[in-house]
PLY file of the C-alpha trace (Angstrom):
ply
format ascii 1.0
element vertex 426
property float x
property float y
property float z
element edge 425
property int vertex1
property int vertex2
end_header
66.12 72.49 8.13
67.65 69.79 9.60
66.32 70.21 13.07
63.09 70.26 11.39
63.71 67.04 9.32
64.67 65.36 13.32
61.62 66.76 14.48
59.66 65.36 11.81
61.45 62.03 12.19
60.54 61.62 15.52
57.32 62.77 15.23
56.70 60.15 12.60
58.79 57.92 15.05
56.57 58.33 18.01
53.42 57.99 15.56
54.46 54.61 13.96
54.86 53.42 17.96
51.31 53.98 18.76
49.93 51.80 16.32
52.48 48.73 16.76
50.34 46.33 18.93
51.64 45.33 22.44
52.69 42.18 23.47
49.87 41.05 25.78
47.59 41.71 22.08
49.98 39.54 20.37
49.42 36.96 23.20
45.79 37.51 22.98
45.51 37.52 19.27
47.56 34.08 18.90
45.25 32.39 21.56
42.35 33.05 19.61
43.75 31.41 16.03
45.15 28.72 17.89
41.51 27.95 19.27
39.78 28.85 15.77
41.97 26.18 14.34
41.53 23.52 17.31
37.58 24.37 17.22
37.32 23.83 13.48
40.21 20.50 13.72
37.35 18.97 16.30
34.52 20.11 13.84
36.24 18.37 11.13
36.81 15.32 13.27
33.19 14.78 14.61
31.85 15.53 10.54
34.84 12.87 9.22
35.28 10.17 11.90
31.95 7.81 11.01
32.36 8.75 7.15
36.23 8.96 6.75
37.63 7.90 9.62
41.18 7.74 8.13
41.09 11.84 7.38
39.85 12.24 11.06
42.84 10.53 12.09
44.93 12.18 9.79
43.81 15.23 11.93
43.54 13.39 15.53
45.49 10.15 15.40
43.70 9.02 18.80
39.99 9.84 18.32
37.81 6.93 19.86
35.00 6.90 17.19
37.48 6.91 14.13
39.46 4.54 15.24
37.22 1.70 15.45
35.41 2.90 12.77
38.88 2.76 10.48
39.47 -0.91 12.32
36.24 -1.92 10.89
36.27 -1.04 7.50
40.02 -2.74 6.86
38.55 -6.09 8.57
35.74 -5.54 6.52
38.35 -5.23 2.87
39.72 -8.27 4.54
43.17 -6.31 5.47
45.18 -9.12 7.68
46.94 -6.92 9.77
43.70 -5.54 11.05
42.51 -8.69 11.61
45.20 -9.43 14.45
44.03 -9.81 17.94
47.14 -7.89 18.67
45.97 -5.34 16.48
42.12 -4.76 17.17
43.65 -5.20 21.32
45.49 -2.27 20.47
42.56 0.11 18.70
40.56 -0.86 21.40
42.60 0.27 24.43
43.34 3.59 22.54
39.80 4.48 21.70
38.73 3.15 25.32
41.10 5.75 26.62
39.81 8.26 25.21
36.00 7.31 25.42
35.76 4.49 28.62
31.94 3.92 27.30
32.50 2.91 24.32
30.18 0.14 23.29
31.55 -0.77 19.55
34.55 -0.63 20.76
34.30 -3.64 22.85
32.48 -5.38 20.30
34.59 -4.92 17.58
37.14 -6.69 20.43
34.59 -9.21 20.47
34.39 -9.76 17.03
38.14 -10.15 16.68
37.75 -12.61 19.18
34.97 -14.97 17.61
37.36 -14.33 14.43
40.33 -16.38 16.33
38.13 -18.97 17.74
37.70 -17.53 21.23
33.89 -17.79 21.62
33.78 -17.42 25.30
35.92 -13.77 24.94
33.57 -12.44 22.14
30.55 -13.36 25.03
32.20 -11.39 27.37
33.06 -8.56 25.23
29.29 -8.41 23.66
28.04 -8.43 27.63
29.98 -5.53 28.38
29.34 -3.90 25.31
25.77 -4.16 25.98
26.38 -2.84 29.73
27.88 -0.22 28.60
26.06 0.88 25.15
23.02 -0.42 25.17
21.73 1.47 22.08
24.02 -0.54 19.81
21.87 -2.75 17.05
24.36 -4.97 15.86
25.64 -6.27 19.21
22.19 -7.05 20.12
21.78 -8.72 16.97
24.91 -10.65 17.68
23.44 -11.32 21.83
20.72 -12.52 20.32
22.15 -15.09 17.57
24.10 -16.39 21.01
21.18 -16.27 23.24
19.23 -18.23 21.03
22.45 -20.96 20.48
22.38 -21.46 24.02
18.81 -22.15 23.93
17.94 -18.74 26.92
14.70 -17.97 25.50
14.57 -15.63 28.32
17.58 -13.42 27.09
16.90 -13.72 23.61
13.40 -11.88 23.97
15.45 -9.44 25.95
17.83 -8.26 23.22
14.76 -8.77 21.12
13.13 -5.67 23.45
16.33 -3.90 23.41
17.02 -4.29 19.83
13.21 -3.30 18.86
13.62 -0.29 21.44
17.02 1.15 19.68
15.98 1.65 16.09
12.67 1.17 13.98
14.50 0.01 10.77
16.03 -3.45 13.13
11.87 -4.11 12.62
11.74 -4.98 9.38
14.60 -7.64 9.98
13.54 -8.89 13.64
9.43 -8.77 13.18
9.53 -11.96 10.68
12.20 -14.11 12.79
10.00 -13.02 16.27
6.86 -13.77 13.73
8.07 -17.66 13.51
9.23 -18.17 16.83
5.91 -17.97 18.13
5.49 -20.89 17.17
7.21 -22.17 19.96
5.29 -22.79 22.60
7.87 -22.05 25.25
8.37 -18.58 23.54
4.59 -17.54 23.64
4.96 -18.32 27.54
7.89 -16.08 28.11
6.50 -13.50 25.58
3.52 -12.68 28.09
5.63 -10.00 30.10
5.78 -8.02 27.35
2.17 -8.05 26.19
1.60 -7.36 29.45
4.40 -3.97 29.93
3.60 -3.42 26.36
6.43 -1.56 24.74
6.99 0.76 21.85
6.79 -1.82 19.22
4.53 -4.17 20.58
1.29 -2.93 18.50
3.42 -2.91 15.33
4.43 -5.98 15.91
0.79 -7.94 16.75
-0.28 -6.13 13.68
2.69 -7.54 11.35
2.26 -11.58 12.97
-1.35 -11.04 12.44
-0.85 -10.41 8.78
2.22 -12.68 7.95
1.79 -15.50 9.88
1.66 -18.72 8.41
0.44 -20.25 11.64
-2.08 -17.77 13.00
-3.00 -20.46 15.11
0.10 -19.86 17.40
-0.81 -15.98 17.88
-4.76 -17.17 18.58
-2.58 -19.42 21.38
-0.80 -16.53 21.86
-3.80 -14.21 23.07
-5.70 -17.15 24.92
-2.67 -17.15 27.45
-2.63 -13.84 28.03
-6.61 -14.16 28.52
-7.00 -11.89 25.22
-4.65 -8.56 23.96
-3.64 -5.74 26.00
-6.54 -3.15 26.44
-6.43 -0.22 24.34
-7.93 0.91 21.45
-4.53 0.08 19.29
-5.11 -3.78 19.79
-9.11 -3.43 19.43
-9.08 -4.32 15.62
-6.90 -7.41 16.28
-9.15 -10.08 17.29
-11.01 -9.02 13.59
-7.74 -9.48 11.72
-6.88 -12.67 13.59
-10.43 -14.45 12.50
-10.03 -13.16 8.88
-6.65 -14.84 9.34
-7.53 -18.31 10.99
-10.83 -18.89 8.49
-8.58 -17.95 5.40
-6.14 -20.35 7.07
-8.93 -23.17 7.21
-8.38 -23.06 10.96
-12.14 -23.67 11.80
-11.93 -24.90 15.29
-9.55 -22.79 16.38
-11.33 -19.78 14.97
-14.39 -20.90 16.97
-12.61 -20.99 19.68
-11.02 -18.21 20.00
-14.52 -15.82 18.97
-15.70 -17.69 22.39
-12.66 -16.31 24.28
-13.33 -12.62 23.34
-14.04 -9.99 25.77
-17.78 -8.85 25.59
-18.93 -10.92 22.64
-22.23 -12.59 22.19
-21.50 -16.64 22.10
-24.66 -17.43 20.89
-23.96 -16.05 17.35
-22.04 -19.75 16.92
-25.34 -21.22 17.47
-27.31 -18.89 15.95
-29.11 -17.96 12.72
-30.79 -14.76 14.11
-30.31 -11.56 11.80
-29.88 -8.77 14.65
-26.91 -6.09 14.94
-24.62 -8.61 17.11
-24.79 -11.03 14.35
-24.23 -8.74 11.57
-21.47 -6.91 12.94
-18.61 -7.50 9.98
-15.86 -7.17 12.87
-17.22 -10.80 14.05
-17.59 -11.62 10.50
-17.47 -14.62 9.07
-18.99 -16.28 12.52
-21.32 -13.13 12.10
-23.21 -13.42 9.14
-20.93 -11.82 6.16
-22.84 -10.11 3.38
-20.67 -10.40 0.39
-19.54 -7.37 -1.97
-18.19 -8.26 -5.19
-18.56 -7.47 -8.68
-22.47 -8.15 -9.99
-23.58 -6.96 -6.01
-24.36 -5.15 -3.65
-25.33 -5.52 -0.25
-26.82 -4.24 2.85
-27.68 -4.49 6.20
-30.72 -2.53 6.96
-33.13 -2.46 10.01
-35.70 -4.89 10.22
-39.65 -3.42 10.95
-39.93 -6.01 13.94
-37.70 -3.86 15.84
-36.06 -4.74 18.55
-32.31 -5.32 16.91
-33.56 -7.20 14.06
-32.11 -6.30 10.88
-32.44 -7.50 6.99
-29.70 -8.59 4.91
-30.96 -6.99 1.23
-28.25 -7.65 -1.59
-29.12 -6.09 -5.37
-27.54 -8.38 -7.75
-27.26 -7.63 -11.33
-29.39 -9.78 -13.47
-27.15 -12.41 -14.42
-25.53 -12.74 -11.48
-24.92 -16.19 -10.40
-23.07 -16.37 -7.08
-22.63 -15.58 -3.42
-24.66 -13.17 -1.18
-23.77 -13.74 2.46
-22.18 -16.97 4.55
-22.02 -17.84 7.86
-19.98 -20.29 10.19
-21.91 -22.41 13.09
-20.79 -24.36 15.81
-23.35 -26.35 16.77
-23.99 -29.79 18.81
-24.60 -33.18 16.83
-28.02 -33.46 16.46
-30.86 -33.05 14.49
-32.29 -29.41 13.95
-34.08 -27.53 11.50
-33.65 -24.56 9.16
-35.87 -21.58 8.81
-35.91 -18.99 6.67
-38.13 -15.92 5.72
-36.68 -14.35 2.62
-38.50 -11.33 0.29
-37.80 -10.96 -3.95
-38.40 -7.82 -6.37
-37.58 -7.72 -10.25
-36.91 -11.59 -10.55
-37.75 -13.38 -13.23
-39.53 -16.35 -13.68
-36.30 -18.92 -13.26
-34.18 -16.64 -10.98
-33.49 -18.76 -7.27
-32.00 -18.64 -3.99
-29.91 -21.63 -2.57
-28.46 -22.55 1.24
-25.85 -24.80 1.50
-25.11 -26.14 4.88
-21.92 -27.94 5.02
-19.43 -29.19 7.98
-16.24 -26.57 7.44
-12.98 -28.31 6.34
-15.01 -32.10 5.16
-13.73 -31.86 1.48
-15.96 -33.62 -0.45
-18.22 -35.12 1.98
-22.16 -34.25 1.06
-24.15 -31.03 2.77
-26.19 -31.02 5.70
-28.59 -28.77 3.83
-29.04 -27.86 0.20
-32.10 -26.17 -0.46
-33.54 -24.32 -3.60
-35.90 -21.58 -3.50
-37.90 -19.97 -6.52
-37.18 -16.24 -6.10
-40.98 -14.83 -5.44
-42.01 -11.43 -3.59
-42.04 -13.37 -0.30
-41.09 -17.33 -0.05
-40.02 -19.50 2.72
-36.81 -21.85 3.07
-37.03 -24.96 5.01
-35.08 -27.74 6.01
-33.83 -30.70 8.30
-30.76 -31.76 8.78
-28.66 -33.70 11.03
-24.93 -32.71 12.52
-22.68 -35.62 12.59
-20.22 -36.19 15.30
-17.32 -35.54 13.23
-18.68 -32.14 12.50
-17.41 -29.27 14.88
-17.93 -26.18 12.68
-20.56 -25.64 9.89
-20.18 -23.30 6.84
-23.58 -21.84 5.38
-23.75 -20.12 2.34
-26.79 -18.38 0.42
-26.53 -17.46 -2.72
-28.66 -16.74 -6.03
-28.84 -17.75 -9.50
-30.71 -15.63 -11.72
-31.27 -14.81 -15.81
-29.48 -12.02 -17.69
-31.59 -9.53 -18.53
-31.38 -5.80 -17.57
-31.44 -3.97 -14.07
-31.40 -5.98 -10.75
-32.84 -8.41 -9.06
-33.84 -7.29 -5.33
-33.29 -10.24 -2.70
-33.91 -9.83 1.02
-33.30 -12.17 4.25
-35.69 -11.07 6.48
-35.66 -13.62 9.20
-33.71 -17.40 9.95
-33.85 -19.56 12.62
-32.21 -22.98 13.96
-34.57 -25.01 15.95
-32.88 -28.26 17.67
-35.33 -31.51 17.18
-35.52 -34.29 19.26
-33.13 -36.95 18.67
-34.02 -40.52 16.57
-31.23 -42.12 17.99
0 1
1 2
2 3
3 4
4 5
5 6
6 7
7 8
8 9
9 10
10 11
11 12
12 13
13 14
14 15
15 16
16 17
17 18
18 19
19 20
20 21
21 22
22 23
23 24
24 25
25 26
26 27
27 28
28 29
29 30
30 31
31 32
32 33
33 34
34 35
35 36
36 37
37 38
38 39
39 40
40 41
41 42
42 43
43 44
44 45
45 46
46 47
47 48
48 49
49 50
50 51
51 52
52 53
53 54
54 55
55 56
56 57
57 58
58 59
59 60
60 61
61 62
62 63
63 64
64 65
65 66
66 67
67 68
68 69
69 70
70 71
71 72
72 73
73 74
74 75
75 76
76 77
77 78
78 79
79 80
80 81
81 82
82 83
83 84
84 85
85 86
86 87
87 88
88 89
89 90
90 91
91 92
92 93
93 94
94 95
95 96
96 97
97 98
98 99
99 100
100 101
101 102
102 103
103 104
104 105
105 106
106 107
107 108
108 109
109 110
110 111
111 112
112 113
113 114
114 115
115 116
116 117
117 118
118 119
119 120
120 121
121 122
122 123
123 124
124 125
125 126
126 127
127 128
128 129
129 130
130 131
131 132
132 133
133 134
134 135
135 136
136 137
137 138
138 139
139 140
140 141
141 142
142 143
143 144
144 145
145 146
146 147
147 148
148 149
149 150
150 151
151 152
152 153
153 154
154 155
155 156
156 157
157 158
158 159
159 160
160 161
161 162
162 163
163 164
164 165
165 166
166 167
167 168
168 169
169 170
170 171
171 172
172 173
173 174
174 175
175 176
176 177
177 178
178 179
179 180
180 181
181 182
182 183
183 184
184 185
185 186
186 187
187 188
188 189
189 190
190 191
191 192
192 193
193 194
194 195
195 196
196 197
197 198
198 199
199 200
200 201
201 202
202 203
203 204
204 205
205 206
206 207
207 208
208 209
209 210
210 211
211 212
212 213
213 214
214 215
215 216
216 217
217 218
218 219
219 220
220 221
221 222
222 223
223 224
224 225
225 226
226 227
227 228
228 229
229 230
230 231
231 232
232 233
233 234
234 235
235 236
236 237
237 238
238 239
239 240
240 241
241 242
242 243
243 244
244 245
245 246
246 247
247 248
248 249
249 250
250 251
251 252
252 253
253 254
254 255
255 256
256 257
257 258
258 259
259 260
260 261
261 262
262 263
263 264
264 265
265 266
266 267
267 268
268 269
269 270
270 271
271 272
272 273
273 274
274 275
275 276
276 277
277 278
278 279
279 280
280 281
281 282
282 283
283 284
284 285
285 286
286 287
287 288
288 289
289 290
290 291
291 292
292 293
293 294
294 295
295 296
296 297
297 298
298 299
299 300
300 301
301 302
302 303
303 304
304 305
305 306
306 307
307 308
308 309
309 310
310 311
311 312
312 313
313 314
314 315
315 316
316 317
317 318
318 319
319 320
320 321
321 322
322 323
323 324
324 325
325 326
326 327
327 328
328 329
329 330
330 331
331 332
332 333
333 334
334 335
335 336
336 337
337 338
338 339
339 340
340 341
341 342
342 343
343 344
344 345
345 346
346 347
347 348
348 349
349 350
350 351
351 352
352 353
353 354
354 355
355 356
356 357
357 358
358 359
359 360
360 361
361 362
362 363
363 364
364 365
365 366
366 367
367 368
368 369
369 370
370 371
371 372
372 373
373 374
374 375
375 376
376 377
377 378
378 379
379 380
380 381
381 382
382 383
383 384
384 385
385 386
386 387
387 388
388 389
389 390
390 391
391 392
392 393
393 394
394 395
395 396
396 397
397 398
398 399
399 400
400 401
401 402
402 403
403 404
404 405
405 406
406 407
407 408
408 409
409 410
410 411
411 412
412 413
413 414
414 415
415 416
416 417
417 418
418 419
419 420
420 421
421 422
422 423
423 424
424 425
């Protein structure tokens, strides 16, 4: 029995041995926690270090990003001892260490510096931060606040590109400041590069000025010295927007002439009362005739039978409608000229007129060139003479109707107009 009982012990000796694991498995085995546990540590790091950069360093004392991260939020709480240069010198040359590239780290040194009063360290610490981290909004920002200070419109458009490159949201903030300055004229000359490279945000950016300007006068500057936009059709509805813009703007002169500076348009329409597709076109509009659409009518531009182009302006105005139906701007000469015009009625009643009013654009109060009823009949003809002052550069015409209330509508229809110029009195 008892040499079975030893047998049995060693048996059960020998049998616990084979399952003990061997050293090099131990070895193995702690390796791979130990790099579980460092993997997730740096995992918990990169998730913590922008959003609680104090845990992150709880967990990595020396990581680059947390550290200036942490550094920013205490001078931001307005904690003194992070506002030291000593300090900030110190978080800096730790994080550099770790990360030698490390764009907010040298502007957070830059910061520190412009805190204590040493401007020309905070330049030199944005310029390198730039160098080295160029996709970093606020130092651009802060490049360009100091570009502008030191008058380098040059460099400030630069930081302006950069910035504009880095991040779509820095848009809404930069668009209306870059909106103003070109009102400078020295800015619209160094601007022309870019219309010219044309990057990213340019388009967005025409489009915004267009809209918000106060001074659309400065962007119609703008596009004469770049001899119109950039080609493409993402700046072809510009030149529309711009004249909508500069007439709404009372900018009469300067709308006039910049229709005459765009590409492939027909100049004559300024001197012209012809009703063909050129002058109809709404995207030339108001220079081109401009049927109105409001409530009480609606209008048309259909083709003419004389061919050849010619179109009619028709506008069905409810009866009782007393108001506009289409306008027009002019530039023409001084001089004397006359007024033409063959015009076609159906459902009118027996009171119901048409009237043109010819005035110079912009005079106040000053008397019309040209104001001239017509009795609305199924065909009638408008005529008039009229004389253009010297102190008259653009002319505004407007036709519109006056008719009873009653039911349905009233049909009216410009067939035809002309401007003849007369021989001068003088």
């Amino acid at each position: 029995m008892a040499r079975k009982r030893l047998k049995r012990s060693h048996s059960d000796k020998a049998a616990g041995w084979s399952f003990r694991p061997s050293r090099r498995s131990l070895v193995f085995a702690l390796v791979a926690v130990l790099g579980a546990v460092v993997a997730l540590a740096n995992t918990a790091v990169n998730v913590l270090h922008a959003r609680a950069p104090d845990l992150a360093l709880a967990i990595d004392r020396n990581d680059p990003v947390a550290l200036i991260r942490s550094a920013q939020l205490k001078r931001a709480a307005g904690d003194p001892a992070a506002r030291s240069n000593q300090a900030v010198l110190s978080v800096v040359q730790r994080s550099v260490r770790r990360l030698p590239i490390n764009g907010p780290a040298f502007r957070l040194y830059g910061l520190s510096s412009a805190t204590n009063s040493d401007l020309e360290a905070m330049r030199r610490q944005m310029r390198l931060s730039d160098r080295m981290e160029r996709r970093d909004v606020a130092t651009q920002l802060w490049l360009i606040e100091n570009a502008v200070e030191q008058n380098d419109v040059s460099r400030t458009l630069r930081h302006y590109d950069t910035a504009l490159r880095i991040e779509e949201s820095s848009r809404a903030l930069l668009y209306p400041v870059l909106t103003d300055a070109m009102d400078s004229a020295l800015i619209r000359e160094r601007f022309q590069p870019y219309l010219k490279a044309n990057p990213p945000w340019l388009e967005s950016f025409l489009r915004f000025a267009v809209s918000k300007t106060e001074t659309p006068v400065s962007l119609a500057e703008l596009a004469r010295l770049n001899e119109g936009w950039p080609e493409g059709n993402a700046f072809s509805s510009l030149d529309t927007e711009l004249l909508a813009r500069l007439f709404a703007n009372e900018d009469y002169t300067q709308a006039a002439d910049h229709f005459r500076r765009i590409k492939a348009v027909d100049r004559s329409i300024l001197t012209s009362l012809r009703l063909t597709d050129a002058s109809t076109n709404w995207q030339r509009a108001p220079i081109a005739w401009q049927p109105f659409k409001i409530d009480g009518i609606e209008t048309y531009i259909l083709a003419s039978a004389e061919g050849a182009g010619a179109v009619e302006i028709e506008a069905d105005v409810e009866a009782g409608y007393k108001g506009p139906v289409a306008r027009k701007f002019l530039a023409l000469e001084p001089g004397r000229y006359r007024l033409s015009s063959a015009m076609r009625s159906e459902n009118f009643s027996r009171s119901d007129t048409a009237r043109w009013v010819l005035s110079c654009a912009g005079a106040g109060t000053n008397l019309p060139l040209v104001r001239e009823d017509v009795e609305l009949r199924q065909t009638m003809m408008l005529e008039a003479d009229f004389a253009v002052p010297d102190d008259c550069p653009i002319q505004s015409l407007l036709v519109s109707t006056n008719t009873l209330v009653g039911t349905g509508y009233v049909k009216v229809i410009l067939a035809s107009a002309t401007l003849e110029a007369q021989p001068s009195t003088r």
